[in-house]
N, C-alpha and C positions, 0 to 999 in steps of 0.2 A: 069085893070086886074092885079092880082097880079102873080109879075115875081115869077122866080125860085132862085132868091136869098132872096125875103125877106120872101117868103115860109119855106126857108132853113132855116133862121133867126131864127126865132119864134119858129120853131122846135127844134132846138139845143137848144134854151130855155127851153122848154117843157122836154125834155130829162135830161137835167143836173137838175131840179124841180124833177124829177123823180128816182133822184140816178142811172141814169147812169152812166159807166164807160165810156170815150171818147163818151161821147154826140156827139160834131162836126163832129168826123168818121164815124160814125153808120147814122146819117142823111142823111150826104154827100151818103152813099152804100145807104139805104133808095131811096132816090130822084132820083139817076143813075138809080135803080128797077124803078120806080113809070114811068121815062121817058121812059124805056127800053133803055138805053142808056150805053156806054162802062163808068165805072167810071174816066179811065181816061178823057175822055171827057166833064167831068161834068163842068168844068169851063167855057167851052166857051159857052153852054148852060144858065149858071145862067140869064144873062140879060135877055133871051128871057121871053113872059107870057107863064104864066103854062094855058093848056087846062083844062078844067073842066072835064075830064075824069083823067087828071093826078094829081090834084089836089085831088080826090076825094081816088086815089089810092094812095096817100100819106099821106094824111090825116087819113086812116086806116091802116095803114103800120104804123106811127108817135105811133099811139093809143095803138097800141096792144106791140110793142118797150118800152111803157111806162109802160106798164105789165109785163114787164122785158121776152117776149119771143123772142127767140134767133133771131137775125139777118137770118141769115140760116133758119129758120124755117120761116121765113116770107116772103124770097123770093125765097126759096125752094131750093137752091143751093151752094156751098160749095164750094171755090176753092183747090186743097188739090193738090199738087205733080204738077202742072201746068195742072191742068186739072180741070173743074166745074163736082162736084155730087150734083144727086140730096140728097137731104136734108128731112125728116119729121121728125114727133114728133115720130115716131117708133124708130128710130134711135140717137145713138149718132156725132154731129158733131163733123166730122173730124178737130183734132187739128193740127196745124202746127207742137206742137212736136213728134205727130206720125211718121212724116214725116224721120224722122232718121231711124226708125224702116223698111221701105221700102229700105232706102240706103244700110241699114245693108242687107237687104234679096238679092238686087241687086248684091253685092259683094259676095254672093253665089248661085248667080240664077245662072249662066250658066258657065260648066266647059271647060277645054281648049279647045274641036273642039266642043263648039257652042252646043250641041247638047240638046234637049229639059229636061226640069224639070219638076216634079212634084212637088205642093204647095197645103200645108190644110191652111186654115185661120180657125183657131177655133173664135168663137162667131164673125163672117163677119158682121156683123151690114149693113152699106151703103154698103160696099164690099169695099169701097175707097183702101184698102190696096191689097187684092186682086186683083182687075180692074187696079189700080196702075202697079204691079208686070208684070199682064201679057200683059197691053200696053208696058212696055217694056223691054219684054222678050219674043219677037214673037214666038220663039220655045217651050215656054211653056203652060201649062196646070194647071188647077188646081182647087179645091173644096173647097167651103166656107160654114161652116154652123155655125146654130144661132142657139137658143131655139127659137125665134121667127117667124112664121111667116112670120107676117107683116114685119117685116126689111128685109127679103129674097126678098120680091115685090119688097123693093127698091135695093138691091141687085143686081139683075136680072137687073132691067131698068136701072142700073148704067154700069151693063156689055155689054148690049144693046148698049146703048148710045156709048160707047168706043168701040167699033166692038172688044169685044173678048167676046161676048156672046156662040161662037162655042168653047172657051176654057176652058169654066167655068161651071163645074156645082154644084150648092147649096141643100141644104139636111136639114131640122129641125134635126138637131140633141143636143144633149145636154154633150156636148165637144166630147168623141169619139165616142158614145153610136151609130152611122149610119154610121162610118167612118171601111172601109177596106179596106186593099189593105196598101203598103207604100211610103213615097214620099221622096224628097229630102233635100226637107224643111218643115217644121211646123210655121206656125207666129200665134202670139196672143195680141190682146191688151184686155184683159179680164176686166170685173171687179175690182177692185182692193182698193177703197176709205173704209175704216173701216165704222162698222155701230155709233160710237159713232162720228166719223170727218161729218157725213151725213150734218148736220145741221149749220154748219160752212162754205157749199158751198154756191157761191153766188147763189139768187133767180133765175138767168139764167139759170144754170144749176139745180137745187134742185126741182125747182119746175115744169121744163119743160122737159127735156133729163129724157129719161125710166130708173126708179131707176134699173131696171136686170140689166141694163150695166150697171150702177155707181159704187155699189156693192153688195159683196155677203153676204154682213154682217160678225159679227165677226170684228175678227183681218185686214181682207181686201186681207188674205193670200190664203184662201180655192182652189179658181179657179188654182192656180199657183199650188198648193200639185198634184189636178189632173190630171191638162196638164204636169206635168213635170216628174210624175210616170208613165205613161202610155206611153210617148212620145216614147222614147225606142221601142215599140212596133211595130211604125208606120214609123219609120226611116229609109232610106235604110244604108248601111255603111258609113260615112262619109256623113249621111245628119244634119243639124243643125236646133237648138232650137233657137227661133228667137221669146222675151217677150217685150215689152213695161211695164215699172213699175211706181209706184211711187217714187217720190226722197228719203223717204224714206226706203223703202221695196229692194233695190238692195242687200244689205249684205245677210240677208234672201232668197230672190231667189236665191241668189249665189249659197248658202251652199245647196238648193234643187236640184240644176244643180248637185254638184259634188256629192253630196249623189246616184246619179241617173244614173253616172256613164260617167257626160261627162266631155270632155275633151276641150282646148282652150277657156275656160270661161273669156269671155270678159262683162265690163261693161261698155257703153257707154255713154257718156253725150250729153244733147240737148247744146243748143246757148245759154243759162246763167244758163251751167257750173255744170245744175243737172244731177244726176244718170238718164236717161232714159230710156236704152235698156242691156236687159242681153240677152246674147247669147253662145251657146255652140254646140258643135261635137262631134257624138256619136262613 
């Protein structure tokens, strides 16, 4: 019977044939799914034989991997802020560099006596950022919407999942167009990738992640003109603008921050050192 190492083997072959990026990593997450098994754990594993049930569910996990659809998408879950979301082709997965853009919102989630926030996620996709927020930020609250939908479903079951399902509620809306009422915060990781850069993304993301969220066409700037004119609106005093951007689009959102009338315009950088997140105080 063939173990779980030389399964693994032939796979990582098959992958790196197939113009994978880290072929050996992607098997390795692959095979931990296929066994239901903790990835750390995946080594001590490998000598055992693969059952034919797990053999059969890696074998299509392998296949479909070779189609270039996302990891995430295959085994339906995302690690993102130490915590698993679920994951579909509705949705964008959650990137690690998002993950600042939560740290940023943390550092103004909750003011000196503790006392609850309110938080809009324009375009919520998973919710990852939201669900994020208000795991930990128990005294708060807060409302996520999409144009979509089907990404709300996952949404919801992401907020479910994380027991802040009683602090969250989601709305189709199309940036503020269902939102009233004002909050503390506002976050966004919008659309953002030009319509000419589209085709320059790898086949993972191009041809599998919902081109709405990739972009909005144009320049790449559109989403950001209207969340950051209208933000104002929805702000209580002293609540903040909280973007996730492109590395290069920070100067540009900058100048849309101050044009718009905020103040403490900050732009932050992910782990290698690019523009990530713009934020400001109205």
């Amino acid at each position: 019977m063939t173990t779980a190492r030389a399964a693994l083997a032939k796979a990582t072959r098959r992958l790196e044939r197939a113009g994978v990026p880290e072929p050996a990593r992607d098997a390795r997450r692959l095979m931990a799914f296929a066994l239901n098994a903790p990835y750390d754990r995946l080594t001590l594993l490998l000598p055992e034989p693969l059952s034919g049930a797990a053999q059969a569910t890696f074998g299509q996990a392998i296949s479909r991997r070779e189609q270039r659809q996302p990891v995430a998408q295959i085994t339906g879950k995302r690690a993102f802020y130490g915590r698993d979301f679920l994951v579909t082709p509705d949705v964008l997965d959650p990137r690690p560099e998002t993950e600042l853009l939560v740290r940023r919102a943390l550092e103004h989630g909750a003011d000196g006596a503790g006392r609850a926030r309110r938080i809009l996620d324009l375009g919520t996709g998973s919710g990852a950022i939201l669900v994020s927020c208000l795991a930990e930020l128990p005294g708060a609250e807060g409302l996520g919407t999409d144009i979509s939908a089907a990404a709300l479903t996952v949404a919801r079951r992401n907020a479910h999942t994380h027991r802040v399902a009683a602090r969250a509620g989601f709305a189709v809306s199309d940036w503020y167009e269902a939102v009233t009422g004002r909050f503390d915060l506002i976050l966004s990781n919008p659309p953002y990738i030009a319509a000419d850069e589209m085709q320059a993304l790898a086949p993972d993301i191009r041809n599998w992640e919902p081109a709405i969220a990739l972009t909005p066409g144009g320049d790449g700037l559109s989403a950001y003109r209207k969340i950051v004119a209208r933000a104002g609106n929805h702000l209580r005093q002293g609540g903040a603008l909280i973007v996730e951007t492109g590395a290069a689009q920070a100067g540009a959102i900058r100048a849309l921050f101050a044009a718009a009338g905020f103040s403490r315009i900050t732009v932050s950088q992910d782990l290698d050192g690019r523009d990530r997140v713009v934020s400001g105080v109205i």
